[in-house]
N, C-alpha and C positions, 0 to 999 in steps of 0.2 A: 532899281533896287528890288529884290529877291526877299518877299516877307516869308519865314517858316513860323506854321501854327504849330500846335500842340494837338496831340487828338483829344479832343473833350474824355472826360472822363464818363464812365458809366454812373446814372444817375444811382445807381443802388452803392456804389463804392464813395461818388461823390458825398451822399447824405450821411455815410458811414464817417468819413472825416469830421463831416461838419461838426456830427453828434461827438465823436472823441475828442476834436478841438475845444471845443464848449467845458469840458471836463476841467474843473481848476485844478494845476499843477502838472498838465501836460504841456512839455517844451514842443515834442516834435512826435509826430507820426506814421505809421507805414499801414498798411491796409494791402495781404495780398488776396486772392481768389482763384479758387479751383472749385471744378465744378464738387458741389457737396461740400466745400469745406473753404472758413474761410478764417485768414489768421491777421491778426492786429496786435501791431508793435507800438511802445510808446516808450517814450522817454521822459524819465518824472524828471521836474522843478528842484533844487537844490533839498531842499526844504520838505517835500513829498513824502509819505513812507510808500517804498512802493505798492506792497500789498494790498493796503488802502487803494492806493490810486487803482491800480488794477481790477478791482470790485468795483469803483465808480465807475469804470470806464466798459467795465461788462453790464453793470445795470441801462448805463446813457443808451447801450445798442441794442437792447434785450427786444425792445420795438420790432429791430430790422430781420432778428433771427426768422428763414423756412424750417418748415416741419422737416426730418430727416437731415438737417444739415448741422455740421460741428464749425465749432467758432473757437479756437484758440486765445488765447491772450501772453503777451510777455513783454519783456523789458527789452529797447533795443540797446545796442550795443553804444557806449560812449566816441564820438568820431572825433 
């Protein structure tokens, strides 16, 4: 039997989750990365305004931000 891992995540993206997860009223998340820039997707809770959410969810990461680097924010798309 043939087991496939997954490759670990990078701990600076992994901690990036954790912190937007934590956020109440976030269903689900995306986290991408380029070097200098990095962008985060969420999708609010029925209930959520997003705007709100979106400011929590920039202050939860504000920690993680480098000097010289931009950080996006936005809603993902409904699947």
């Amino acid at each position: 039997m043939m087991e496939t891992t997954t490759p670990a995540l990078p701990p600076r993206i992994r901690r990036t989750l954790e912190l937007v997860y934590g956020v109440e009223g976030v269903t689900a998340a995306r986290v991408w990365h380029w070097p200098g820039r990095v962008h985060v997707g969420v999708r609010p809770a029925m209930l959520s305004a997003p705007s709100e959410l979106l400011r929590r969810v920039e202050h939860a990461v504000a920690g993680l931000r480098e000097p010289e680097e931009t950080w996006d924010f936005g809603l993902l798309d409904g699947e």
